[in-house]
DSSP file (Angstrom, degrees, kcal/mol; ACC not computed):
  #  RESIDUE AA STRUCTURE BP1 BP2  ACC     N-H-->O    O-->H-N    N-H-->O    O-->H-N    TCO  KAPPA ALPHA  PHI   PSI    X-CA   Y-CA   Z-CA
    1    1 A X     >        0   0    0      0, 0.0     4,-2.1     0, 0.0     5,-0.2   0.000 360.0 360.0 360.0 141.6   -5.1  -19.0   -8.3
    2    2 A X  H >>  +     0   0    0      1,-0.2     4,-2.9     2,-0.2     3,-1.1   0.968 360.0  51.6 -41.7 -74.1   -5.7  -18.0   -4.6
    3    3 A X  H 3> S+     0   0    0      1,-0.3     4,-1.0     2,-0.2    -1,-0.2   0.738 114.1  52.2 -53.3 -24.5   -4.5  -14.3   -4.7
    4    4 A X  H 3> S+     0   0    0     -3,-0.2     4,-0.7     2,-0.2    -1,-0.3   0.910 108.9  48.7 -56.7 -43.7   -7.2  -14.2   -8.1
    5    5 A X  H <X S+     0   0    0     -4,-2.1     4,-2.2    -3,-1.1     5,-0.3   0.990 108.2  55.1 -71.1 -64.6  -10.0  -15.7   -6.0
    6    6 A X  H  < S+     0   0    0     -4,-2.9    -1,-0.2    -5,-0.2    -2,-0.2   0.642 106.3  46.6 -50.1 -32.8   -9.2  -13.1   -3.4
    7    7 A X  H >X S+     0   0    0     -4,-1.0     3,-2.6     2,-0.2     4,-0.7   0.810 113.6  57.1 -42.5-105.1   -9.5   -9.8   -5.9
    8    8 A X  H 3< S+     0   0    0     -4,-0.7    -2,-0.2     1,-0.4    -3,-0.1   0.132 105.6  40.1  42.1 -84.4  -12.3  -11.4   -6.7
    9    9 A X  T 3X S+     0   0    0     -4,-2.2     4,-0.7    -2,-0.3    -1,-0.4   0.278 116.8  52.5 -78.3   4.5  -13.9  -11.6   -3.3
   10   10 A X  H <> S+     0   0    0     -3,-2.6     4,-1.5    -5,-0.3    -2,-0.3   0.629 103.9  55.6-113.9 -29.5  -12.7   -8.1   -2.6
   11   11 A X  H  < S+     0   0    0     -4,-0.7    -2,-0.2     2,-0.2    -3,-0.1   0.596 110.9  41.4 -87.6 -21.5  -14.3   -7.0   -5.6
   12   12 A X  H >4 S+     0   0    0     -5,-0.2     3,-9.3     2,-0.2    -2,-0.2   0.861 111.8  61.7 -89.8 -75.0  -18.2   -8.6   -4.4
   13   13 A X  H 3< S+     0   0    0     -4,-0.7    -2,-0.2     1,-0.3    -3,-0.1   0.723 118.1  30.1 -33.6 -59.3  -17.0   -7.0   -0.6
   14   14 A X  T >< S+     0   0    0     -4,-1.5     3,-1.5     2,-0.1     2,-0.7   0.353  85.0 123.5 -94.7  16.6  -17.1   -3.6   -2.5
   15   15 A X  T <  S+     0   0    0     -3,-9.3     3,-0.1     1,-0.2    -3,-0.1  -0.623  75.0  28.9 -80.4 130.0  -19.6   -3.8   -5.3
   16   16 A X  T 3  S+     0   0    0     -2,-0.7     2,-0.6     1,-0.3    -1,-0.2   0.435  91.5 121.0  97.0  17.0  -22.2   -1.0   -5.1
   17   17 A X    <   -     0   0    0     -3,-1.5    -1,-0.3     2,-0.0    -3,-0.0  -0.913  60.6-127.7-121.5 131.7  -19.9    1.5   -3.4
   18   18 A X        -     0   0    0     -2,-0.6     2,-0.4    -3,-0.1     3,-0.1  -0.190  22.5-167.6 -45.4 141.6  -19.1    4.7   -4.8
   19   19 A X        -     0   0    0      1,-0.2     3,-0.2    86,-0.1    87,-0.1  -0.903  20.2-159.0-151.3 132.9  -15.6    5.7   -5.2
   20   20 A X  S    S+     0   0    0     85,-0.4     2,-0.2    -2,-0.4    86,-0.2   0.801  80.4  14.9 -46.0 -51.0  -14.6    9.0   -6.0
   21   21 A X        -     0   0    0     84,-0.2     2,-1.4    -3,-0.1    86,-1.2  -0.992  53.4-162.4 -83.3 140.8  -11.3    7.6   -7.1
   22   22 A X  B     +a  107   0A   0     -2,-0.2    21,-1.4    -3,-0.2    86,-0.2  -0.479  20.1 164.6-126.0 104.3   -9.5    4.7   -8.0
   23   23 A X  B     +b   43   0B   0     84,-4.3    21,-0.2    -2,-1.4     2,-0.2  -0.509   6.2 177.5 -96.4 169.4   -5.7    4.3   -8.2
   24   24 A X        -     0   0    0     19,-1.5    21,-0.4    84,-0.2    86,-0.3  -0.678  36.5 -93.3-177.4 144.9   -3.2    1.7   -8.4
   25   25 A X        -     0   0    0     84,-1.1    21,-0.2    19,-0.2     6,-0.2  -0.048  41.8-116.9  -1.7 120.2    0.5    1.0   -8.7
   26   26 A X  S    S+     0   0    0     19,-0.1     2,-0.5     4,-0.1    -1,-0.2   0.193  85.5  99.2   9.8 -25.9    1.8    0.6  -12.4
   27   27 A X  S    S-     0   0    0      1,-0.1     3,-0.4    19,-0.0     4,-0.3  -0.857  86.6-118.9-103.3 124.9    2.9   -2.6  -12.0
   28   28 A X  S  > S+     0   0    0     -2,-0.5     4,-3.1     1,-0.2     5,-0.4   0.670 106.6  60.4 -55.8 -40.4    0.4   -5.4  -13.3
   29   29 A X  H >> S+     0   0    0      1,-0.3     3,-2.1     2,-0.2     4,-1.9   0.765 110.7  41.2 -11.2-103.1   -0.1   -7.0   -9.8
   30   30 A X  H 3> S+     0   0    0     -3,-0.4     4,-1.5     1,-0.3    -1,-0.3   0.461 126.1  28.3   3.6 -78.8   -1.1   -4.3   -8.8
   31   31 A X  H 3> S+     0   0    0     -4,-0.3     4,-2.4     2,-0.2    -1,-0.3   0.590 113.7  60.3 -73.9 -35.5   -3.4   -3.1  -11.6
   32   32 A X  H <X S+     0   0    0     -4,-3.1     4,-1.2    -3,-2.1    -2,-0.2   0.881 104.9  57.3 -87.4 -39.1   -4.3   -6.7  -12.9
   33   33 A X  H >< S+     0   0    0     -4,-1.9     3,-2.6    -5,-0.4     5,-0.4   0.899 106.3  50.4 -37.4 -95.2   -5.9   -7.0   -8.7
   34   34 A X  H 3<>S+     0   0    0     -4,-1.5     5,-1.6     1,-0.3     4,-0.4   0.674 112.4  46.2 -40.8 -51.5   -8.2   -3.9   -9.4
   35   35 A X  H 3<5S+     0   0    0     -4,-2.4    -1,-0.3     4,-0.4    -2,-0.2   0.517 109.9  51.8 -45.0 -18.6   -9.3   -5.6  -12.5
   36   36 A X  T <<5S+     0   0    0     -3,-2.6    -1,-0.2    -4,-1.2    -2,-0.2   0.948 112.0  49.9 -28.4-100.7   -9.8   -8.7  -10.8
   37   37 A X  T   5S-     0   0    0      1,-0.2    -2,-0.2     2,-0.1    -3,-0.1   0.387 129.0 -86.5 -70.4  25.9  -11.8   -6.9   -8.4
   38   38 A X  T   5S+     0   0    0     -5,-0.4    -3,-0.2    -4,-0.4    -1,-0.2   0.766  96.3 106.7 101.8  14.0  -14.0   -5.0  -10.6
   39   39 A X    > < +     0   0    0     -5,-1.6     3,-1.1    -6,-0.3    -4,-0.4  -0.526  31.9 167.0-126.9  63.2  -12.0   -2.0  -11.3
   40   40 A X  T 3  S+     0   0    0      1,-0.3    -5,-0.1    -6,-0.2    -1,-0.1   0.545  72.2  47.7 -65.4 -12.6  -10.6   -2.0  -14.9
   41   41 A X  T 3   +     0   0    0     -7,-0.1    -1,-0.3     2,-0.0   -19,-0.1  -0.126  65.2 163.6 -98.8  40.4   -9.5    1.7  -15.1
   42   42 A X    <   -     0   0    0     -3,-1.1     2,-0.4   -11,-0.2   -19,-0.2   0.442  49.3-109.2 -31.8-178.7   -7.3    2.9  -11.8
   43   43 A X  B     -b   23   0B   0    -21,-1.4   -19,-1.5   -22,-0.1     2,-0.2  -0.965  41.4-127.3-124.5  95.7   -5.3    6.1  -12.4
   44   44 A X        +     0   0    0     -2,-0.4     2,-0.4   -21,-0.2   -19,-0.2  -0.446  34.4 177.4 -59.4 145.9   -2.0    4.8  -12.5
   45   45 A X    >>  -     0   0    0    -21,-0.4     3,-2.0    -2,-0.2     4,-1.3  -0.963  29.4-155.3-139.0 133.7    0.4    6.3  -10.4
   46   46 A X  T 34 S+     0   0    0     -2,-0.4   -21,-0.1     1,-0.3    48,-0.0   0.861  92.2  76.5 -67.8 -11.9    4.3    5.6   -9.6
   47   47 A X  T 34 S+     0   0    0      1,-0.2    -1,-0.3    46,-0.1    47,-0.1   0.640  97.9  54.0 -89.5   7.4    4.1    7.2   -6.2
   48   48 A X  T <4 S+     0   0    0     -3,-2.0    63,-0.6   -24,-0.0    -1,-0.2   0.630  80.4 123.0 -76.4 -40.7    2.4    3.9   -5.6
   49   49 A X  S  < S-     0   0    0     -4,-1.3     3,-0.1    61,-0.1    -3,-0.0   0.082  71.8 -94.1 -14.8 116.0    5.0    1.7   -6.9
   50   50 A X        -     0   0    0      1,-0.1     2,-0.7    63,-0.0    -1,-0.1   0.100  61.0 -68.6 -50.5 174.0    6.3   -0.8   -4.7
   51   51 A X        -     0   0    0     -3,-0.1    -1,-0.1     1,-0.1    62,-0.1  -0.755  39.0-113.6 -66.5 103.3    9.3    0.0   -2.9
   52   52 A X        +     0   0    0     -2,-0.7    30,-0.9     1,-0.1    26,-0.1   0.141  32.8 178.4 139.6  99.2   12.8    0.5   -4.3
   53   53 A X    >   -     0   0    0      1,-0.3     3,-2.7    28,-0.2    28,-0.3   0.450  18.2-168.6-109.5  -5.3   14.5   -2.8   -2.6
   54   54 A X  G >  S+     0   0    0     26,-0.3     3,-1.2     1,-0.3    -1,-0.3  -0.363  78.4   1.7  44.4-123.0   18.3   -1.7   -4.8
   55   55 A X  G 3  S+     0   0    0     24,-3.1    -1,-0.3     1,-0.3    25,-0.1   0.734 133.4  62.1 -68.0 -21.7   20.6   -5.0   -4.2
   56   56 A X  G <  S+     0   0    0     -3,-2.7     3,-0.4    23,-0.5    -1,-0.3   0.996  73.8 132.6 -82.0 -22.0   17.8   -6.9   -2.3
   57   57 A X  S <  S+     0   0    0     -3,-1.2    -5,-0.1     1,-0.2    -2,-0.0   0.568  77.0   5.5  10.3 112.6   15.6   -6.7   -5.6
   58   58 A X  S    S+     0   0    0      1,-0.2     2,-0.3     0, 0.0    -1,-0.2   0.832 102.4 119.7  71.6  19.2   13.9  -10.4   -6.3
   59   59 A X        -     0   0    0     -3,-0.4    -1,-0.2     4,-0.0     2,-0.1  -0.795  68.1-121.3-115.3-177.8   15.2  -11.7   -3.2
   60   60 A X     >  -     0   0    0     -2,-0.3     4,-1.7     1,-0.1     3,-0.2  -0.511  29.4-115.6 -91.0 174.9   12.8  -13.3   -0.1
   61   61 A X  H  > S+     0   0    0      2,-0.2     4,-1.5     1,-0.2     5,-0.4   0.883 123.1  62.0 -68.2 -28.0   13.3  -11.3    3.8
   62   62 A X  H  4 S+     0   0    0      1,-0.2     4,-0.5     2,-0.2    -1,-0.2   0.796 103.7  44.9 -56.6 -31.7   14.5  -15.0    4.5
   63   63 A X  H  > S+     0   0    0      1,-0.2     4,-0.5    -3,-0.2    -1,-0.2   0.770 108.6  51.0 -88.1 -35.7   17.2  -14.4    2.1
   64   64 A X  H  X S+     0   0    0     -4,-1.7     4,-2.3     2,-0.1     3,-0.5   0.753 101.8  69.8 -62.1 -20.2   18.2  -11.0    3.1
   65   65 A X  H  X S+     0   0    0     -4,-1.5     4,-1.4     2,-0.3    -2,-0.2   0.713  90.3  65.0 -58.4 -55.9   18.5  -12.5    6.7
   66   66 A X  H  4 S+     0   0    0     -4,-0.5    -1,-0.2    -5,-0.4    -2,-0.1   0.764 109.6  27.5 -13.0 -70.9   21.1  -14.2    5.7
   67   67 A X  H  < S+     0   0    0     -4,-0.5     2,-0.5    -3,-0.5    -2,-0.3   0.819 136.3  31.0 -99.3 -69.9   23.3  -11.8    5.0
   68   68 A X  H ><  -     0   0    0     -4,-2.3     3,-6.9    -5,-0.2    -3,-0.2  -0.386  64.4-174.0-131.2  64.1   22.0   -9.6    7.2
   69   69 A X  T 3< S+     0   0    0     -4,-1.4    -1,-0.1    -2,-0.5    -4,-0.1   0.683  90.4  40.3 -13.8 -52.1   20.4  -11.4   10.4
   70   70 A X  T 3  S+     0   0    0     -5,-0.1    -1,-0.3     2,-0.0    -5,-0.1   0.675  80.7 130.3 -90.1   4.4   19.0   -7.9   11.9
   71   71 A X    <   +     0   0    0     -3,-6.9     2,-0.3    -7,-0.2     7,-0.1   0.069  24.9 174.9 -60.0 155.3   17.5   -5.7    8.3
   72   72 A X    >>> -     0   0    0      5,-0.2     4,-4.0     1,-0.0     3,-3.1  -0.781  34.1-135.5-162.4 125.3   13.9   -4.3    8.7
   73   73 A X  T 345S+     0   0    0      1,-0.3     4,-0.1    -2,-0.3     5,-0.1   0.572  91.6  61.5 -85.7 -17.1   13.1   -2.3    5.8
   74   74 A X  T 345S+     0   0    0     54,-0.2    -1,-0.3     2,-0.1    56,-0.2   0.443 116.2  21.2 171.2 121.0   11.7    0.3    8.1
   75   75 A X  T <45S+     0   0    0     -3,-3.1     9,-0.3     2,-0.1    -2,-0.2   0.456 137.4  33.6-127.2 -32.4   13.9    1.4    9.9
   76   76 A X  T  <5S-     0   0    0     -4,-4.0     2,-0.3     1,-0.2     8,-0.3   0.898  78.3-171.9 -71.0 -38.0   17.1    0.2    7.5
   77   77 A X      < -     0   0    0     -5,-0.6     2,-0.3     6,-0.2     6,-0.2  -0.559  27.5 -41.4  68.5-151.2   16.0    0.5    4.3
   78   78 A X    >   -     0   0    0      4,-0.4     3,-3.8    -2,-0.3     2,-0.3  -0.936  40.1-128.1 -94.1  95.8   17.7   -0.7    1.1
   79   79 A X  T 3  S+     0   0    0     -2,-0.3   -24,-3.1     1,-0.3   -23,-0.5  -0.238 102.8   3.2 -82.8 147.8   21.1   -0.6    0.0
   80   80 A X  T 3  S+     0   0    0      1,-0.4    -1,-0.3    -2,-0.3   -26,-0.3   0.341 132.3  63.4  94.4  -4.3   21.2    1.0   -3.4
   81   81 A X  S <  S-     0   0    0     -3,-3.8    -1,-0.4   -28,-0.3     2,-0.4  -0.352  95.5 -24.6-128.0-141.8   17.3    1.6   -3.1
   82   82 A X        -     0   0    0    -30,-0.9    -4,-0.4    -2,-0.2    -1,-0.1  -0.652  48.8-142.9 -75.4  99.7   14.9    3.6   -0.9
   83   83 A X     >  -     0   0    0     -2,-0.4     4,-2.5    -6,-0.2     5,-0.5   0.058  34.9-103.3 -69.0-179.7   15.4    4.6    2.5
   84   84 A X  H  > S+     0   0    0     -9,-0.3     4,-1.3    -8,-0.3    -1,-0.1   0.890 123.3  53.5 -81.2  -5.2   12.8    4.7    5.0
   85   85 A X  H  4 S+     0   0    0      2,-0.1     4,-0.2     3,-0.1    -1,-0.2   0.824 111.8  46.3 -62.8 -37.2   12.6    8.7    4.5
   86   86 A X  H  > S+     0   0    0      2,-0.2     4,-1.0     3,-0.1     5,-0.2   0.746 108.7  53.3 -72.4 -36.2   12.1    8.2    0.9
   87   87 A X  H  X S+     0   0    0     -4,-2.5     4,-2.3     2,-0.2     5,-0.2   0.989 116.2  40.7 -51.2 -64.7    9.5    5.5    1.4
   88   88 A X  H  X S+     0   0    0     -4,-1.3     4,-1.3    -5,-0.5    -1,-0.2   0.673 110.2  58.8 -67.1 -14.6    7.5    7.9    3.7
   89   89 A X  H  > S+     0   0    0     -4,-0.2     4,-1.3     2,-0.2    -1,-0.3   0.729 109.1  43.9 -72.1 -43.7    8.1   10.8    1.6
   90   90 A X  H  < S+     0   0    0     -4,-1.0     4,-0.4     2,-0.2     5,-0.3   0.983 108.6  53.1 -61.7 -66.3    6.5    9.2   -1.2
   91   91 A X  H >X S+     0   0    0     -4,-2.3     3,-3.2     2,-0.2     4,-0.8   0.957 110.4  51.2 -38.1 -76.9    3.6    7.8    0.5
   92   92 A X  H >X S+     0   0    0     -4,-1.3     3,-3.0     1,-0.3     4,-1.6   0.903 111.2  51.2 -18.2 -77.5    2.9   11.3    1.9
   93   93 A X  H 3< S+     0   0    0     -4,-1.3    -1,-0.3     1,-0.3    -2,-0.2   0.366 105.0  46.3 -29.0 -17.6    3.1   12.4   -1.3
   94   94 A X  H <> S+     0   0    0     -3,-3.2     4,-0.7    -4,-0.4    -1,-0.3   0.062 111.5  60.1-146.8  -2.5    0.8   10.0   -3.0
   95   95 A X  H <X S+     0   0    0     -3,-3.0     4,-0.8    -4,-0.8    -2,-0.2   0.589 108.4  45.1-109.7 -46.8   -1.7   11.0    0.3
   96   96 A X  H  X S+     0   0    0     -4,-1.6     4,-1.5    -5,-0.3    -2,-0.2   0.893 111.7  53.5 -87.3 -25.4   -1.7   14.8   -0.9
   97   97 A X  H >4 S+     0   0    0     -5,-0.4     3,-1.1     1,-0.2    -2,-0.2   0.878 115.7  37.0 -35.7 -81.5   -2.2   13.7   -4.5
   98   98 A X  H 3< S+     0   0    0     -4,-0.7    -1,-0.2     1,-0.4    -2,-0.2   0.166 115.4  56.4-102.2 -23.5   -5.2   11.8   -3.6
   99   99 A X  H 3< S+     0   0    0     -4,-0.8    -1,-0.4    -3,-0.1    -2,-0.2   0.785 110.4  38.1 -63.5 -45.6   -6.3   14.1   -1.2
  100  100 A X  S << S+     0   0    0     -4,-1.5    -2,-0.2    -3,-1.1    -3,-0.1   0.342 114.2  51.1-100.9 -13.0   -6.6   17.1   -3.1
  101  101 A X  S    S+     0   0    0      1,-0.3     2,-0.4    -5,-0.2    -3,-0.1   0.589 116.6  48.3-113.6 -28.5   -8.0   15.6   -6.7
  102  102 A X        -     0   0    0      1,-0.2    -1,-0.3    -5,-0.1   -81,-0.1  -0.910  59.2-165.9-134.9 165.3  -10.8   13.8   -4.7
  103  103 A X        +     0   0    0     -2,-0.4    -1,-0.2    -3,-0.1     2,-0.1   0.577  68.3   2.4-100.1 -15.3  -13.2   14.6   -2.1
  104  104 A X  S    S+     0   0    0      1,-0.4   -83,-0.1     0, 0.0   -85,-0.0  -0.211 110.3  20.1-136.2-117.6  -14.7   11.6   -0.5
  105  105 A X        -     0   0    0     -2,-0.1   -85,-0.4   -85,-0.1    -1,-0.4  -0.067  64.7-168.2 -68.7 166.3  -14.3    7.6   -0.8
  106  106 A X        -     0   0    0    -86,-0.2     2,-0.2   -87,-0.1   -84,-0.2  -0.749   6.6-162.0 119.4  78.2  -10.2    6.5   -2.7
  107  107 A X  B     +a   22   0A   0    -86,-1.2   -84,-4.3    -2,-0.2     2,-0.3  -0.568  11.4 178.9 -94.1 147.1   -9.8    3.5   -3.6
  108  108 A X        -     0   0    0    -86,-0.2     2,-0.3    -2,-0.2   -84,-0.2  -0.842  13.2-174.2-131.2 170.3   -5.9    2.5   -4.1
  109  109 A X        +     0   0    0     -2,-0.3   -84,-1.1   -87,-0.0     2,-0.3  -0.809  44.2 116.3-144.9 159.7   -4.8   -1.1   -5.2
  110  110 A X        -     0   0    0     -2,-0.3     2,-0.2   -86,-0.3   -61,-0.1  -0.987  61.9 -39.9 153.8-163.9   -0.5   -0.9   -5.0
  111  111 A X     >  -     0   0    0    -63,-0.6     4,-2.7    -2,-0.3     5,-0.5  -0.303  39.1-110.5 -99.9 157.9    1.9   -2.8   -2.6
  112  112 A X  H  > S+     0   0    0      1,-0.2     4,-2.3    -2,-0.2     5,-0.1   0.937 116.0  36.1 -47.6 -45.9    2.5   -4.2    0.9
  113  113 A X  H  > S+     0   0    0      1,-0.2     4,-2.0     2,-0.2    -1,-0.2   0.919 123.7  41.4 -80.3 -21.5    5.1   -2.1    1.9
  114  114 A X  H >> S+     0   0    0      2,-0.2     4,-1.3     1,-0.2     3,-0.9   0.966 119.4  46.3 -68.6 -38.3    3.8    1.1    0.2
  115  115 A X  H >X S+     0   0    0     -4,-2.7     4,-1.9     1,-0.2     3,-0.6   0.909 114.0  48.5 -53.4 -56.2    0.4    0.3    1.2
  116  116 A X  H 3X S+     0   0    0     -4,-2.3     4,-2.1    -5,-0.5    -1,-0.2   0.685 109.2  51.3 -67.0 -49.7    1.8   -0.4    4.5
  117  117 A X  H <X S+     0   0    0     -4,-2.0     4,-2.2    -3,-0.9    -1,-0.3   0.768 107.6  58.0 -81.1 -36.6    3.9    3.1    4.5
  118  118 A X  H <X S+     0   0    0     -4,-1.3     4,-1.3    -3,-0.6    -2,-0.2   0.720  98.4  55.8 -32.8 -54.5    0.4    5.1    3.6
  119  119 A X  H  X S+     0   0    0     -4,-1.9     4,-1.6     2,-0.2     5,-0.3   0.953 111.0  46.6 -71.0 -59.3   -1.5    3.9    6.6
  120  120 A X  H  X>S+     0   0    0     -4,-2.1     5,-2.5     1,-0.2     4,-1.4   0.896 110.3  47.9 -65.4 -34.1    1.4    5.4    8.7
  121  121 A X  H  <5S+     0   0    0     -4,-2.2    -1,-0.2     2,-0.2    -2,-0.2   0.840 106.1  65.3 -31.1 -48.8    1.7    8.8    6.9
  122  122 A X  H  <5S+     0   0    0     -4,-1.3    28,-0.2     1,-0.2    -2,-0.2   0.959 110.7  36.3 -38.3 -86.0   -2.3    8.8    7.3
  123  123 A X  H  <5S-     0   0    0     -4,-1.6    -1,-0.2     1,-0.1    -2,-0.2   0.697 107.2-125.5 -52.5 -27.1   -1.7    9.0   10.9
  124  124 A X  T  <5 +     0   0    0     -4,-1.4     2,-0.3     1,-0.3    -3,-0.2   0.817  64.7 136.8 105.4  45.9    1.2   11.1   10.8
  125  125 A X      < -     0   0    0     -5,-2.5    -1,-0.3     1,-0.1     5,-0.1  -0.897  63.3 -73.3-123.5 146.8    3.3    8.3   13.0
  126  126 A X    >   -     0   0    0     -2,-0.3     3,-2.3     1,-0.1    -1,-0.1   0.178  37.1-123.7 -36.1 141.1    7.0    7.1   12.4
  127  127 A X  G >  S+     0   0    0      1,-0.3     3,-3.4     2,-0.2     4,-0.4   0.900 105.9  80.3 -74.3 -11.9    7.5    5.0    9.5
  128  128 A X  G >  S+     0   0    0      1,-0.3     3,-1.0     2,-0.2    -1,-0.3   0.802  82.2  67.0 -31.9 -40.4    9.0    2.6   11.8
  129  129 A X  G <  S+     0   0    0     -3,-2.3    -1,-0.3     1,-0.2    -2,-0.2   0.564  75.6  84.1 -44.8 -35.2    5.5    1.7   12.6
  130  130 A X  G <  S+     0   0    0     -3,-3.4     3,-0.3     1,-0.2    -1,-0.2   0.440  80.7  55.9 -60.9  -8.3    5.2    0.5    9.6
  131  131 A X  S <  S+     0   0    0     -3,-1.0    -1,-0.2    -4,-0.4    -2,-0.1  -0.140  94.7  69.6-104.5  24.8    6.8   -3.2   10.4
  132  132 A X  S    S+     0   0    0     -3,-0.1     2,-0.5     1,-0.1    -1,-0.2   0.334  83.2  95.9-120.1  -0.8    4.2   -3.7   13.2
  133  133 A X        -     0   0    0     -3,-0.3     2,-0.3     2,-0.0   -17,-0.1  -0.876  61.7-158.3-109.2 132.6    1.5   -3.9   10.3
  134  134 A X        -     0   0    0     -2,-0.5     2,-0.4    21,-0.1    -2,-0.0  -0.662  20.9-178.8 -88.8 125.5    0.6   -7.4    9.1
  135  135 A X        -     0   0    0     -2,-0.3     3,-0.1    21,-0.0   -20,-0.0  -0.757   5.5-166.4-147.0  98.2   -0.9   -6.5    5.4
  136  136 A X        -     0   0    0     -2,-0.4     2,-0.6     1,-0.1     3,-0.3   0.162  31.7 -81.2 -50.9-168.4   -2.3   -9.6    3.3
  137  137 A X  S    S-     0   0    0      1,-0.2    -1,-0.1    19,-0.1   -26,-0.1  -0.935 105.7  -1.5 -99.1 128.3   -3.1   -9.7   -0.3
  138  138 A X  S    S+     0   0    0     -2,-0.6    -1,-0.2     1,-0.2     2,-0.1   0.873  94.4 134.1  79.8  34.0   -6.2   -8.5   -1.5
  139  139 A X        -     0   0    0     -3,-0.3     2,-0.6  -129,-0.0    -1,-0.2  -0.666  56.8-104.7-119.9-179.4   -7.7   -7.5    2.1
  140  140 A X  B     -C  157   0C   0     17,-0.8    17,-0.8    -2,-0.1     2,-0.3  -0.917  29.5-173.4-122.8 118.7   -9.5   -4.1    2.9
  141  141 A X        -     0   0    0     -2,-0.6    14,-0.2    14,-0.2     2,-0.1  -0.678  13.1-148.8-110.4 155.0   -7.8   -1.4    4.9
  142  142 A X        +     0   0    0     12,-1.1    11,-1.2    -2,-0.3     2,-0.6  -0.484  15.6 178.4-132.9  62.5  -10.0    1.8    6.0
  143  143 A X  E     +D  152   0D   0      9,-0.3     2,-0.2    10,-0.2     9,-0.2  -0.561  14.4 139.2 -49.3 115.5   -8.7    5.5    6.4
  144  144 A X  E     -D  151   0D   0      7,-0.7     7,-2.3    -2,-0.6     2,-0.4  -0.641  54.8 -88.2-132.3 179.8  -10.5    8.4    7.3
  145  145 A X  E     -D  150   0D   0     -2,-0.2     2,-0.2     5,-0.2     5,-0.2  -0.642  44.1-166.5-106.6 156.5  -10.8   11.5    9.1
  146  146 A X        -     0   0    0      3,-0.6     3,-0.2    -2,-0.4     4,-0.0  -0.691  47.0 -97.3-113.2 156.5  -12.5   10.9   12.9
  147  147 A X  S    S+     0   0    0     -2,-0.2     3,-0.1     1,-0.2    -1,-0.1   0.859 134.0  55.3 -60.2 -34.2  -13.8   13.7   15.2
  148  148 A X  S    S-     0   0    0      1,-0.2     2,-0.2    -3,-0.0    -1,-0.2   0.493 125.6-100.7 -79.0   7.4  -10.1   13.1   16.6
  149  149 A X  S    S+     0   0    0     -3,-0.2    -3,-0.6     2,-0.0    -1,-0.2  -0.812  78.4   1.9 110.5-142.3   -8.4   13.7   13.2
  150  150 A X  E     -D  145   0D   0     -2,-0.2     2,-0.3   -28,-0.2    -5,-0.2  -0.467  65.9-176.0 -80.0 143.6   -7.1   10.6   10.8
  151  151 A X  E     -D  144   0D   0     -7,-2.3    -7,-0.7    -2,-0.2     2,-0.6  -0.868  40.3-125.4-101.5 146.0   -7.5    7.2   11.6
  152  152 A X  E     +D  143   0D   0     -2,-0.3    -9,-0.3    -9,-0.2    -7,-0.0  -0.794  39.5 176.2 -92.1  72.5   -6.8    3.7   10.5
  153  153 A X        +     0   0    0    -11,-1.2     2,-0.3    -2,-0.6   -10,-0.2   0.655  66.0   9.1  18.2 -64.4  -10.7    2.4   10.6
  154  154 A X  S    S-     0   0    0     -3,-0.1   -12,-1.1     3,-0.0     2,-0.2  -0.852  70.9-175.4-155.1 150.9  -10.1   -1.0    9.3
  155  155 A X        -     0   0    0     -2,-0.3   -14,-0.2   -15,-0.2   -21,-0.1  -0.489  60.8  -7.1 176.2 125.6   -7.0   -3.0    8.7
  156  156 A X  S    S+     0   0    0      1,-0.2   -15,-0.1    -2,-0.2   -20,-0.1   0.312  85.7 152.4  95.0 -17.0   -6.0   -6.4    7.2
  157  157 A X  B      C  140   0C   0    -17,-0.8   -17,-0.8     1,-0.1    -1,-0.2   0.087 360.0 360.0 -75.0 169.9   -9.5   -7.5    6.9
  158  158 A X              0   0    0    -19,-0.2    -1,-0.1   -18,-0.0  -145,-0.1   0.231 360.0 360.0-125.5 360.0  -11.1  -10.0    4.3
């Protein structure tokens, strides 16, 4: 399967690099990727968990469009699931974790839109922002601290 072949190759891209820690989502995607790429113990954590979709649960954006021709998950959110304050609250959250238990490199494996929701917390910019980021499967995204404060490094790559 592609998205296998693609751990995989993500798993070569990072072999021989230290990582202080290594999370990922709960949910075997998620988890079964870091294994894939060469990382067979994560520290699960829920505040990785994809996002809370309530009634859109299991459907495509094509199919939410449908019904609702303008949704963008965030700035709308979900009804019956996660708004986009609770998405970014989490992410934050899962940012001080991860902050505070390790001191240098973090490796996370989790989901687009949480992943997605992370990057903007990082910077400390509206999650709104977050639907202007293109985020494949299995690619390598890079935060850090800068001489100007946090950054987004790297993003989307293969």
């Amino acid at each position: 399967m592609r998205g296998e072949q693609n751990a995989r190759d993500l798993g070569q891209r990072l072999k021989g690099i230290h990582f202080d820690a290594v999370y990922s989502s709960p949910m075997q995607r998620a988890w079964r990727t870091a294994e894939l790429a060469g990382f067979a113990e994560p520290q699960l954590s829920q505040l990785l968990r994809e996002v809370n979709y309530g009634r859109y649960e299991g459907l495509t954006s094509p199919q939410i469009h449908d019904s609702d021709p303008d949704w963008e998950l965030f700035r709308d959110g979900c009804p019956g699931g996660e708004t986009p304050a609770q998405i970014y609250a989490r992410a934050d959250k899962f940012l001080e974790l991860a902050t505070q238990r390790a001191e240098g490199r973090v490796l996370v494996f989790a989901h687009g839109h949480i992943l997605r929701a992370i990057a903007v917390a990082w910077i400390k910019a509206a999650i709104t922002v977050g639907a202007g980021l293109q985020l494949d499967v299995a690619t390598l995204n890079i935060l850090r601290d800068a001489d100007r404060g946090r950054v987004v490094a790297l993003w989307n790559a293969r």
